[in-house]
DRENKE-230337 format. One line per field, with one value per residue (C-alpha): residue in three letters; x, y, z. Coordinates in steps of 0.1 Angstrom, whole numbers. Example, Ala and Ser with C-alpha at 12.3 -4.5 7.8 and 13.67 -1.06 7.14 Angstrom:
<atoms>
tidren [ala/ser]
xx [123/137]
yy [-45/-11]
zz [78/71]
</atoms>
This chain:
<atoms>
tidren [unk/unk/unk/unk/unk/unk/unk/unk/unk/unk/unk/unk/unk/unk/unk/unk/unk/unk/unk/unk/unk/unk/unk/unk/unk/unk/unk/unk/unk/unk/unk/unk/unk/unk/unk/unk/unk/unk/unk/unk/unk/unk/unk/unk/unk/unk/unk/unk/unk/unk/unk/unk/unk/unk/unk/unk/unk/unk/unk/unk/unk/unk/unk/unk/unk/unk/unk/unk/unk/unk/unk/unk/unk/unk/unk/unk/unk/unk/unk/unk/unk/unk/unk/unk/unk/unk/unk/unk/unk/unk/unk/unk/unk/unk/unk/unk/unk/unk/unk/unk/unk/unk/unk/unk/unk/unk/unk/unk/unk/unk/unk/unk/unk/unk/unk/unk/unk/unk/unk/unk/unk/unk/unk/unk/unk/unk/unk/unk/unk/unk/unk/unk/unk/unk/unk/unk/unk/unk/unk/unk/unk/unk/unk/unk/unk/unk/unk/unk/unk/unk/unk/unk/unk/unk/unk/unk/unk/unk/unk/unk/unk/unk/unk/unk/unk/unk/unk/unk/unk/unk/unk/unk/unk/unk/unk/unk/unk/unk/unk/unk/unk/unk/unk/unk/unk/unk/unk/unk/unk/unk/unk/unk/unk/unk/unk/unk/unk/unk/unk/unk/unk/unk/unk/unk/unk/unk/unk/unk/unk/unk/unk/unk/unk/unk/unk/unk/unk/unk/unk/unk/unk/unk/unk/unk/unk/unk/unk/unk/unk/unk/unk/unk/unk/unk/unk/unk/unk/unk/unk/unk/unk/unk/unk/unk/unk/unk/unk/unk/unk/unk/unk/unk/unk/unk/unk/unk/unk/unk/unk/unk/unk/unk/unk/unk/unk/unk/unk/unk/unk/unk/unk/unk/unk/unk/unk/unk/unk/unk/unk/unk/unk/unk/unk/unk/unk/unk/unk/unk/unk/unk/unk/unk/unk/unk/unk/unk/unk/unk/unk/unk/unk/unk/unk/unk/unk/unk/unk/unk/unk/unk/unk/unk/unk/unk/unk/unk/unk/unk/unk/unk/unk/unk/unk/unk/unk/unk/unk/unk/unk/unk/unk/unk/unk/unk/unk/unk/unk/unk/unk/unk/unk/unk/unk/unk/unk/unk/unk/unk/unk/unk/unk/unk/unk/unk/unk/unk/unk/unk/unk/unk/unk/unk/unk/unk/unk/unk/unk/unk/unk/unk/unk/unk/unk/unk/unk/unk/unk/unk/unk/unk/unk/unk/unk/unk/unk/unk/unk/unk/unk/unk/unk/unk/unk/unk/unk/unk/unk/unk/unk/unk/unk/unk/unk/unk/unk/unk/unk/unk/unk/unk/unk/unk/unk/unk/unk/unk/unk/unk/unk/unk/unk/unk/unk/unk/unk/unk/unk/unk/unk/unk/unk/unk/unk/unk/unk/unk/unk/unk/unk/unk/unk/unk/unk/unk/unk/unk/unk/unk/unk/unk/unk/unk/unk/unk/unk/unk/unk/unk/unk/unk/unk/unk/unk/unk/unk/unk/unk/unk/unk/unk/unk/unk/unk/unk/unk/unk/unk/unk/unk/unk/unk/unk/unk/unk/unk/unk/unk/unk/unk/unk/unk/unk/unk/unk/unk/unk/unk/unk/unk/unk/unk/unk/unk/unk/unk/unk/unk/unk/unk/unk/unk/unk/unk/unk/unk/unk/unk/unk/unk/unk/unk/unk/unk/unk/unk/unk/unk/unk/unk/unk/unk/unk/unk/unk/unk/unk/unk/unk/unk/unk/unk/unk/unk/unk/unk/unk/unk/unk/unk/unk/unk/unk/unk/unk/unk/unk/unk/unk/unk/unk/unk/unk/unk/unk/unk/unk/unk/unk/unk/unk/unk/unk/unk/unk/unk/unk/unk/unk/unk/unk/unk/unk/unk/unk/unk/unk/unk/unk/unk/unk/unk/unk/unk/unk/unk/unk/unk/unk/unk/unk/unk/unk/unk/unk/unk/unk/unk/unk/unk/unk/unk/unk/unk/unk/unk/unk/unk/unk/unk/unk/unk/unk/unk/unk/unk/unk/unk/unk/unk/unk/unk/unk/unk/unk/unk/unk/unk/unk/unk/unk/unk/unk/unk/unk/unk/unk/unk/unk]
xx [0/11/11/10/7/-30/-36/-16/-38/-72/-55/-47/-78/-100/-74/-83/-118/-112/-93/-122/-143/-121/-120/-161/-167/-186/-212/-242/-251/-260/-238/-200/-171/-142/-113/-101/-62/-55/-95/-109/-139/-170/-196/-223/-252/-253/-282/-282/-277/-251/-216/-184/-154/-125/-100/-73/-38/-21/-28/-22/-50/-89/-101/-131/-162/-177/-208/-227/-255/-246/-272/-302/-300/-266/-253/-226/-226/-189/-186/-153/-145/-123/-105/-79/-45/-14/-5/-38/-66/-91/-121/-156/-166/-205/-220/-199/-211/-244/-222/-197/-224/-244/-213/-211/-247/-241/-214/-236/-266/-251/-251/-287/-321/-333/-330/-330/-311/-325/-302/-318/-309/-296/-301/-285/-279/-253/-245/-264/-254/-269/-274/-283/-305/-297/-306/-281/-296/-278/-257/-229/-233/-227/-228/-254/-286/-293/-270/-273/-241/-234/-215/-226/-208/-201/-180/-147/-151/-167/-184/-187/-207/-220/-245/-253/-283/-307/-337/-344/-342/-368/-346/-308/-306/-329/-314/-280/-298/-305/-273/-258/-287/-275/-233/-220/-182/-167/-138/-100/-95/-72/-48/-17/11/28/33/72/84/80/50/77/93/129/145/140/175/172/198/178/147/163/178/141/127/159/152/119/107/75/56/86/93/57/47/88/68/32/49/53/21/4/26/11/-27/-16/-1/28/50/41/40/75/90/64/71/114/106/95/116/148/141/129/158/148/169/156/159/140/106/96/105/80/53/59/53/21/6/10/-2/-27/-47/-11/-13/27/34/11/21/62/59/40/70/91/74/74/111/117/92/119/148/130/126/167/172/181/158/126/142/169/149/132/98/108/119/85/67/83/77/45/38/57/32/3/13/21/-12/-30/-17/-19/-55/-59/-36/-60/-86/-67/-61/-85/-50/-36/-15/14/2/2/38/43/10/27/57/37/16/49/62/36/27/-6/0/-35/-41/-9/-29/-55/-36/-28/-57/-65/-39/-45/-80/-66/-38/-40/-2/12/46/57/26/37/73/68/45/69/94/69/67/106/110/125/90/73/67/81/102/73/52/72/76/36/36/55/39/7/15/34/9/9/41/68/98/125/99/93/131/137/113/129/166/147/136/168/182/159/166/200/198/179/210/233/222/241/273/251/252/291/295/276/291/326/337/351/373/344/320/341/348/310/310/340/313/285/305/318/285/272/284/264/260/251/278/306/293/295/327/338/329/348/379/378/371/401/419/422/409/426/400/375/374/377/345/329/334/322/288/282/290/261/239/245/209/220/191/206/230/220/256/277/294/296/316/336/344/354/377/390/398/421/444/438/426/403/396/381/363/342/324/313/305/282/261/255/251/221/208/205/235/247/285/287/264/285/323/313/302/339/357/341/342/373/391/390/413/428/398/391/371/333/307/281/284/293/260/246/258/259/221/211/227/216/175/185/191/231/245/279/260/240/270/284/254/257/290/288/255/275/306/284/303/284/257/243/252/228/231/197/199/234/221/192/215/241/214/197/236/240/213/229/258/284/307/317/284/277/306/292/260/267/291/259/238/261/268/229/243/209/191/179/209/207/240/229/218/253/268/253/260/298/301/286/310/344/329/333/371/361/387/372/344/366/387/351/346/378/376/339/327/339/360/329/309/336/338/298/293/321/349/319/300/327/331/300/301/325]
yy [0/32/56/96/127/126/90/100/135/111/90/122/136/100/104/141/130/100/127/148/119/109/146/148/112/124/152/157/128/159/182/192/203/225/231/264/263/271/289/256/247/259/233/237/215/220/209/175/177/206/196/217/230/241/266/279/296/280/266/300/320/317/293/298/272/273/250/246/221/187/183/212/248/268/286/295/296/312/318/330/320/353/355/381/375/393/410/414/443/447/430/446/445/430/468/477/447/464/494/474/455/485/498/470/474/510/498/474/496/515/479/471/473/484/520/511/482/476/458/427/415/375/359/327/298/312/345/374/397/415/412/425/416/432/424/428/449/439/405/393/358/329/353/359/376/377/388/383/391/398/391/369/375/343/345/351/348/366/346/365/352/359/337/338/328/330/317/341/338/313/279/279/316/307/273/293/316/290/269/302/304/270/278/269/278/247/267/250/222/229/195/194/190/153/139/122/109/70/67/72/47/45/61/37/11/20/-9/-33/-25/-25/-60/-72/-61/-83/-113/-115/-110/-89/-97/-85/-52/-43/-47/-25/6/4/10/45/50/36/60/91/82/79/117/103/116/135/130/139/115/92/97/100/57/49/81/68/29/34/34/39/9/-10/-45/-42/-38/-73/-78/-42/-63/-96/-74/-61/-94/-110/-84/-61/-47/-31/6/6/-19/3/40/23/9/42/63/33/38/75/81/52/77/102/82/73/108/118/152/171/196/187/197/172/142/114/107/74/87/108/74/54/81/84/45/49/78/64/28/49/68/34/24/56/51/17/34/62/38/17/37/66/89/82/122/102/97/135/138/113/131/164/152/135/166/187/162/161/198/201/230/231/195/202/225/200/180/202/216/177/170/200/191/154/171/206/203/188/195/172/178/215/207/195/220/246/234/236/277/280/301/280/258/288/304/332/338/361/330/314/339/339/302/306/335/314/280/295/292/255/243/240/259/237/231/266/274/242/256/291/280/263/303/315/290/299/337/331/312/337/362/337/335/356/337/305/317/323/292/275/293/285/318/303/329/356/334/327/363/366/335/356/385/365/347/381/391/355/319/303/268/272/300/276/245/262/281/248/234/262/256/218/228/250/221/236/205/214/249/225/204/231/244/216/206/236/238/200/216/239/217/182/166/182/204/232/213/176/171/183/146/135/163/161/124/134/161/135/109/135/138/100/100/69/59/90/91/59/72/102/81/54/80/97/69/58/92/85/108/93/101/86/51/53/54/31/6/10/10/-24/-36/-26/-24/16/35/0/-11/-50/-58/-73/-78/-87/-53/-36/-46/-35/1/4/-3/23/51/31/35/75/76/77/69/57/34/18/11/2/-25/-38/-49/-68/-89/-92/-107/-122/-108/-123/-130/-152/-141/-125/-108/-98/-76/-62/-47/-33/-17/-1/5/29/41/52/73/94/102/69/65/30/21/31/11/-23/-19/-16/-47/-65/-50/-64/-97/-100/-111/-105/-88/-90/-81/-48/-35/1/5/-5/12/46/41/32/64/83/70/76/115/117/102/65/46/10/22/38/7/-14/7/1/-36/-47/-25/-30/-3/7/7/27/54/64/58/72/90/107/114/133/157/163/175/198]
zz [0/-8/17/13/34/27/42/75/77/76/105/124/117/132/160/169/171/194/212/218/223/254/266/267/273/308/287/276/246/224/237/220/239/225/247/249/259/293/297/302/276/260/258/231/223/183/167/144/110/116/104/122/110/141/126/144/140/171/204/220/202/201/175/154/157/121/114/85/72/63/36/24/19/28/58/81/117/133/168/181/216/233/272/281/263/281/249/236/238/264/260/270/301/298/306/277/253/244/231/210/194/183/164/145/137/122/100/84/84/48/27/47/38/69/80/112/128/168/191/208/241/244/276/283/311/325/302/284/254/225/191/155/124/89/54/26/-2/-26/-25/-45/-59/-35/-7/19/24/60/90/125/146/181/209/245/281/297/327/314/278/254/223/191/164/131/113/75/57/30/46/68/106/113/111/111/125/156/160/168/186/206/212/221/250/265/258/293/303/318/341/343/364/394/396/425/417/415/452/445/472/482/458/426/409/405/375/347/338/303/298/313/296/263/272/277/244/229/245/242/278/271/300/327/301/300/336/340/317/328/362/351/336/367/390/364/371/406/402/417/390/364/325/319/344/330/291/299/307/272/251/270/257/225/200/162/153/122/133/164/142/146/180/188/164/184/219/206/190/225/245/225/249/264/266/266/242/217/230/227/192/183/191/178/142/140/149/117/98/104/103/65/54/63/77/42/31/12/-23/-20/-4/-27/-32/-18/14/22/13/37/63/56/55/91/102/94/113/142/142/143/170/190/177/200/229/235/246/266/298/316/313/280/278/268/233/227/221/190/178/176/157/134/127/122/100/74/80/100/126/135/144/166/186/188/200/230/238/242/265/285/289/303/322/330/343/311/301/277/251/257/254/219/207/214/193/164/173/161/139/116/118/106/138/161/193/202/197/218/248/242/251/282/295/288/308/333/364/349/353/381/380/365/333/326/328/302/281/286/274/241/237/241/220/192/200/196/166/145/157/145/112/89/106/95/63/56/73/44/20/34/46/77/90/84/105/135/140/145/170/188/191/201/227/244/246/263/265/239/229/193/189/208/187/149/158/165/137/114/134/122/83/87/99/139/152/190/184/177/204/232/211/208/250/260/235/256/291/282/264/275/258/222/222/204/180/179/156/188/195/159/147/180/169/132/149/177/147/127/163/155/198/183/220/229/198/201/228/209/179/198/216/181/163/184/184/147/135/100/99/133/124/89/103/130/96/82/113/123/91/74/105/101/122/139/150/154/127/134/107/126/147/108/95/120/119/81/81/105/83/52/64/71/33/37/3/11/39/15/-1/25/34/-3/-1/30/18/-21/1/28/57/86/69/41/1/-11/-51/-52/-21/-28/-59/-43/-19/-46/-68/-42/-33/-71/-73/-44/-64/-48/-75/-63/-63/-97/-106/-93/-101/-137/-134/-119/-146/-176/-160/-152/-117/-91/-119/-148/-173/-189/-209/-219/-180/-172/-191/-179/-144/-153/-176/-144/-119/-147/-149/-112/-121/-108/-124/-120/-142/-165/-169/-169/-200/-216/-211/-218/-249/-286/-304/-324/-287/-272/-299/-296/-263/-245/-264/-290/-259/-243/-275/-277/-239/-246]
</atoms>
């Protein structure tokens, strides 16, 4: 099945809705329930036969209820929710309502057919506001004829709403009329704060529960994370401390796929075998799609993410009715939603969370890092978000939160150095770290200054930078390359011992150079290393699934050879076949030999001989000798020496 960003926004968009199911599951049958950030909800009971429509710019701002019919004649219902923003305008008072509402009336009353438009009082269950009637005169097509707008006090918020029609305001204008009567503010739940202590569970052996996925022992591993989950619907801990168990085990490793499916086909009904393989899946979806920008990633790539999403969103699907607190499903939402570009059902997403956990940090953790500017959002936006949750979280959250603002802050300053950096103007850029780093000590500034000392060949520079970007950001938060390119820098003072650490902690954090040199050193006995094919294979096919050319390549030659593992021709050209088309020389090279023998595949001579011209241009002398040696005089002439003077 072919999978695209469409199919993953259907699963996203059934998962909302089970979402809001579980956030509502104790209301009214016919009554809706949209949550409204950290102002609680607004609960409506909509009339049936009314489809809706939520539309909203983030999970900071107001969203906008729209409803229309799902069958007969056309019309539009929008209500806009509105509570006190810090950096936003006052909102009326409800003495002052009447007055804002009869402005709005005058503005209409030029483009009306009534000369005079009365405001109407609106008295609700637990609010009251006014409201206007007004008749367009003369309507555009497709728009509508009658208006009713106005605005209704309850508590806190304020609900304006405008509803269109061309009916008149006997059916769907009094039906909204009427929902707006019975709108009830459900106020944010208070929730203490976790209670720690003896109630907590140790910090999880990430070790150990690694080593039980391996061997099989799903019983003992599940009982080890639903220990967690059981201490979080306790409040004994709180979602972080909760999620840190299952983000800490889960390692995006390609080979543990069957042993997550053999975990979830014996225990099913297993909140963390489900929520686990969930986050399992989407960090493969990423893993899939490489971290190079769009323009330079294959329609493959996005297909196997996509195919990844859309198996994770299933099973986070199933997870989300399997326990009374299942928050922890937020987070993999969220990344998914970034990933095929769905900022709205992001804040969705939140707002769900919230509503299941007022105190939730890490659905707020991950939405954040959507605001980046380099996400398409702001600083600002940022600052907004933590000015918003503050009251929310405890200390040491809001100032992890903070240094992810700073960090972005800082990054946006740092760009023009960014930019000589990529184009190569070393020297330039690291006199604009120098004045960064007078002014503060920043990780990003220390980590890219670092890394222009090493393309200059100052690898000593480099690692001082490079050690002090990791005293201040030890996670990789700023600059997730920070160990790797300390590794490339410790392998050039040839301090291979020092190195290997570096290497395995990136490696597993998915870092392609690092999985990649590990592959050679284990299996060319790179850099004096004891050669091991088993632990080679390994390596080279983590960087092979990121879309690493040279791994691929890598992976092909040790199935060609068997090295460790059975022979396999087939496979090997599958491997340097998908290594070609990233540009390996070498790989071009035996591919075409494959292709003219017809060894694995089916034998194709002109194929072959275009991936050996393509490796010679890039001065690949196997190729150029494969050349030489397997065409006629005649065959050489056209397709080779003619080719090149026509080139030139």
């Amino acid at each position: 099945m072919i999978h695209s960003r469409s199919t993953v926004l259907r699963g996203l968009l059934g998962l909302g809705l089970v979402c809001s199911f579980l956030a509502v599951a104790h209301a009214q049958p016919a009554e809706r329930r949209y949550p409204l950030a950290e102002r609680g909800a607004l609960r409506l009971a909509v009339p049936q036969g009314w489809s809706e429509q939520v539309a909203r710019r983030d999970a900071l701002t107001p969203p906008t209820i729209g409803y229309g019919p799902e069958a007969g004649p056309p019309f539009q219902v929008l209500l806009t929710p509105l509570w006190q923003m810090s950096l936003g305008p006052a909102l009326p008072a409800p003495g002052e309502i009447r007055k804002h509402v009869a402005s709005a009336a005058e503005r209409v009353k030029a483009q009306a057919i009534e000369k005079s438009i009365p405001v109407l009082e609106l008295k609700g269950r637990e609010g009251s506001g006014y409201y206007f009637r007004a008749t367009d005169r003369a309507p555009q097509p497709g728009q509508y004829m009658y208006l009713t707008q106005g605005m209704l006090a309850l508590g806190e918020l304020r609900i304006g709403f405008t509803i269109l029609t061309n009916d008149g305001h006997q059916t769907a204008a009094a039906a909204a009329l009427e929902m707006l009567r019975g709108a009830r503010w459900e106020r944010p739940r208070q929730v203490p704060a976790p209670t720690g202590g003896a109630d907590a569970p140790p910090k999880p052996d990430v070790g150990r529960l690694r080593a039980l996925l391996e061997t099989g022992k799903f019983a003992e591993l599940d009982a080890a994370l639903a220990a967690y989950q059981d201490a979080y619907r306790r409040n004994a801990i709180g979602d972080a401390e909760a999620a840190a168990a299952i983000l800490a085990f889960v390692r995006a490793a390609p080979e543990l796929r069957a042993l997550h499916d053999r975990w979830v086909a014996q225990m099913p009904g297993s909140y963390v075998a489900r929520l686990a393989r969930a986050e399992y899946l989407k960090r493969l979806g990423y893993l899939a799609r490489g971290k190079a920008y769009a323009g330079k990633t294959s329609n493959a790539q996005f297909a196997d993410m996509y195919a990844n999403f859309s198996a994770a969103a299933a099973d986070l699907a199933a997870a989300v009715k399997l326990d009374p607190k299942p928050v922890l499903v937020v987070d993999p939402l969220i990344d998914i939603a970034q990933g095929v570009g769905a900022p709205q059902l992001a804040a969705n997403f939140v707002d769900a969370a919230i509503a299941l956990d007022p105190r939730v940090f890490s659905a707020r953790a991950s939405y954040l890092a959507l605001l980046r500017p380099e996400w398409g959002g702001s600083v600002e936006q940022m600052g907004l978000a933590i000015e918003t949750w503050k009251d929310a979280l405890e200390p040491w959250q809001s100032e992890r939160l903070r240094r992810s603002v700073t960090d972005a802050r800082w990054r946006a300053a740092l760009d023009p150095a960014a930019k000589l950096v990529s184009a190569k103007r070393f020297e330039e850029a690291i006199k604009l770290y120098d004045e960064a780093l007078a002014q503060a000590p920043v990780a990003r500034a220390f980590a890219m200054r670092g890394y222009s000392h090493a393309q200059l060949g100052r690898h000593a520079k480099a690692i001082e930078d490079y050690d002090r970007a990791l005293e201040l950001d030890p996670e990789g938060v700023c600059c997730s390359g920070t160990r790797s390119n300390r590794a490339r820098s410790l392998l050039q003072l040839k301090a291979v011992d020092k190195a290997l650490p570096d290497l395995l902690a990136a490696a597993e954090n998915d870092d392609a150079f690092a999985a990649r040199e590990l592959a050679m050193m284990y299996a060319f006995g790179r850099h004096g290393t004891k050669r091991d094919y088993s632990v080679a294979r390994r390596w080279c096919e983590r960087a092979a699934k990121q879309g690493d050319g040279l791994a691929m390549y890598c992976m092909g030659g040790i199935v060609h050879a068997g090295l460790g593992v059975p022979k396999d021709a087939k496979g090997a050209a599958l491997w340097f076949e998908g290594a070609a088309k990233r540009g390996v020389a070498d790989a071009q090279a035996d591919l075409a030999f494959m292709l003219w023998q017809g060894q694995g595949v089916a034998q194709n001579r002109p194929e072959a001989i275009r991936w050996w011209k393509s490796a010679a241009k890039q001065g690949n002398q196997r190729a150029a000798g494969q050349l030489e040696a397997n065409l006629s005089w005649w065959e050489y002439f056209t397709e080779v020496t003619l080719a090149k003077w026509l080139e030139r």
